[in-house]
Phi, psi and omega in degrees: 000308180295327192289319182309311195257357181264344167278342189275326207291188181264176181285309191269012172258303183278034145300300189286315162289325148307330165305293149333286202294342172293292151341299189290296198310316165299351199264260205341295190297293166338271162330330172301283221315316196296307186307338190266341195268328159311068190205152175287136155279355176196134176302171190267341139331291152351275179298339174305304179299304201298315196311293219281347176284359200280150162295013181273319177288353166271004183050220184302121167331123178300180155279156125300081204257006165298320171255150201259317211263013164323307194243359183280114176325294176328311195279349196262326169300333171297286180293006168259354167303297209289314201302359169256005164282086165290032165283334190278101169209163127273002204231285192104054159204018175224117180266157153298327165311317191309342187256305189269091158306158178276319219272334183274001196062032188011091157183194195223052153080313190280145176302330192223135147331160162197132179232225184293353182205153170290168144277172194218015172247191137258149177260113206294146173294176184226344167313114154086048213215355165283351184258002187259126160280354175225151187224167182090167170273005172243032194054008200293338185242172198230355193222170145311278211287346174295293158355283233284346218256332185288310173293329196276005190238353213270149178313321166255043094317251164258351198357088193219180173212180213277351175269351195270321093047275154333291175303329147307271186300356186272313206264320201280304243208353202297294185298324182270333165340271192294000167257019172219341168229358159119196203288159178276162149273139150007112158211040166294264246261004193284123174307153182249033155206113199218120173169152175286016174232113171139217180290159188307299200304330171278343180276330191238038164256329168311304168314297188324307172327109160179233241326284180318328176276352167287314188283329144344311182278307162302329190285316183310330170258022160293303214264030194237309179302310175315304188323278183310349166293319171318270215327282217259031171286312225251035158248138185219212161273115169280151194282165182241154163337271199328321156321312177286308183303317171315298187284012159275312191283315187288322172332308190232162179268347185253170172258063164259350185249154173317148154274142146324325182266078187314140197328308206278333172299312193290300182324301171307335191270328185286293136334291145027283176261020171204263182302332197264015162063347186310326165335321169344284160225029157246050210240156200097188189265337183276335196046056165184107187289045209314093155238172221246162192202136137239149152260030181071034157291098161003158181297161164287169162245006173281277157282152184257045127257151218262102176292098174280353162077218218289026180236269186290007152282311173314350192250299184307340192277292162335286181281055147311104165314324209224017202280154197302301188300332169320147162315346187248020158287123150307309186301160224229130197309310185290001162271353201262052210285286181308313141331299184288342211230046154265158206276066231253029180168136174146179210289336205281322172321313137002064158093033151286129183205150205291120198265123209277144152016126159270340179288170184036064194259311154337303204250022216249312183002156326280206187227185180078181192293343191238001187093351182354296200261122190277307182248140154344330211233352169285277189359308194263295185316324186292294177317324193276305193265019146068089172283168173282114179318124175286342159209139191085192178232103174318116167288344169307177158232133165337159168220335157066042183279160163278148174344283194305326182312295170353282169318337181258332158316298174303331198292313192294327155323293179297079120238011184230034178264109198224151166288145243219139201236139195177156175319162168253155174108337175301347187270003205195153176327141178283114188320155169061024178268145157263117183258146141303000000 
């Protein structure tokens, strides 16, 4: 009827009326769209999770109150001396720097540390590691400064010991030493290499010490692990992109505005948190809930002895010479809540290990406790297909990702790549400091 009748008109009257009908046809369709884009874009459940991965949701740094000098500026300018001295060596050529670079998100790249010897680990980032009860991948120390204390005696580490140490801050150090933990002790009659970690001839130059004057000794490289614990309480995370993408999304409930996010990113993150389960124990503003997990990560080829992960850190964590409960803990018996009431024996422990930070996870290569996974994308195929754990038992389930997922996972990673915030002057060696 209408074409019938639109066939009757003149040529510039059914011109002007095709026009008119075309018109309507745009606004209308033009109005379809807008109406259809008026849609949630994330359930509110949804958002409720992305709102707890942001760095907003972890609020304030906690205290420590096992170290009283946590928060002392002074004492955090002290530890950044020490962590570029490689004098705290036996050799005077390995820093805490040496593993954890700055320039590297401090940590250095390699499947295993090396310091004066391999290691039989990777060596953990330290950004954000003031908000973790537990540091190392198996848990073994319960503070920083308890951490910082481990590398300086272990033998392919740093391998140095407490009097040579002591001495070192008596020659190097004295003065700001003592405006931040009170007078040195004595050390004229003191062997000058001496401690209960390291070679025969230095364990039973230590034994000899003693006892009160061991303890004397001890405290000083108790407060040389405070320092430095100062130091690297104040490196933490700056938001990423994904942080920004969040607080763009919790604004509005629509899609009226650009996404942040490219289709493979918005994927990834979608997967993330939903099939591909990583949200699991990767979860929080840090995206790692640190506890111990295992998965069915391969032997280390750093040693042929067999890594039980969180079944002998936790007992090493309990005895702990330097432990939230030791004498030489600031805190009070009620503060060490995550110590007394740790989980200290059972299957799920068993070659279980703390899954570090996901920010800046792109530049971190390779990956897992031993460097196992070159890549991200070893990473993701191994979490899809769930190998059999070499001990214990993989908390995995197949996941059946595909190639593109995989790939949209990562696209999603690179998006918790942000620069690292910290005092200035704080991200790098201290003028006129030398590092080795």
């Amino acid at each position: 009827m209408f074409i019938f009748a639109l066939m009757r008109l003149k040529p510039w009257s059914r011109a002007a009326l095709l026009g008119v009908v075309v018109a309507l046809i745009l606004m209308f369709t033009t109005n379809l769209h807008a109406v259809s884009r008026k849609r949630t874009r994330w359930s509110s459940k949804e958002r409720v999770l992305l709102r707890s991965l942001t760095l907003k949701s972890l609020g304030a740094i906690p205290r420590d109150p096992s170290n009283r000098v946590a928060d002392d500026s002074t004492a955090a300018s002290f530890g950044q001396l020490l962590f570029f001295d490689a004098r705290l060596s036996s050799t005077g050529t390995v820093s805490c720097a040496t593993c954890h670079m700055a320039e590297k998100n401090f940590q250095d790249g390699r499947p295993v540390g090396r310091g004066v010897g391999e290691g039989s680990r990777r060596t953990m980032p330290i950004a954000g590691t003031s908000r973790s009860p537990w540091l190392f991948w198996d848990g073994r120390a319960d503070s920083q400064w308890e951490q910082a204390l481990g590398p300086l005696e272990n033998p392919v580490e740093h391998g140095g010991d407490r009097t040579q140490y002591a001495r070192l801050i008596a020659v190097e150090y004295r003065t700001r030493y003592e405006s931040i933990f009170g007078r040195l002790p004595s050390l004229g009659t003191l062997p000058f290499r001496a401690g209960p970690v390291g070679d025969t001839v230095r364990a039973a130059a230590w034994a000899r010490i003693p006892g009160a004057r061991r303890d004397e000794i001890s405290r000083v490289y108790a407060n040389i692990g405070k320092a430095i614990a100062a130091y690297e309480r104040r490196i933490d995370f700056a938001p990423a992109r994904f942080d920004r993408y969040v607080e763009a999304e919790l604004a509005s409930d629509t899609l009226s505005s650009p996404s942040l996010f490219t289709p493979d990113e918005e994927a990834g993150l979608r997967l993330f948190i939903g099939k591909a389960s990583c949200v699991n124990c990767h979860n929080g503003g840090l995206f790692s809930d640190g506890h111990f997990h295992n998965t069915g990560v391969a032997q280390s080829r750093a040693t042929a002895l067999p890594d039980s992960g969180r079944t002998s850190g936790v007992l090493k964590a309990l005895a702990g010479e330097f432990s939230c409960t030791s004498r030489y803990s600031d805190a009070t018996a009620q503060d060490c809540a995550e110590l007394r009431f740790a989980v200290a024996e059972g299957p799920e422990l068993v070659r279980a290990y703390k899954p570090p930070s996901l920010r800046n996870v792109v530049d971190r290569a390779p990956y897992m406790h031993a460097g196992q996974l070159a890549t991200l994308d070893r990473v993701l195929e191994h979490y899809s297909s769930a190998p059999r754990a070499p001990l214990g038992r993989s908390e995995l389930k197949p996941l059946h990702l595909s190639w593109s997922e995989r790939r949209q996972i990562i696209a999603f990673l690179g998006t918790l790549t942000g620069p690292l915030t910290a005092p200035p002057g704080f991200l790098a060696a201290p003028a006129n400091h030398t590092v080795e």
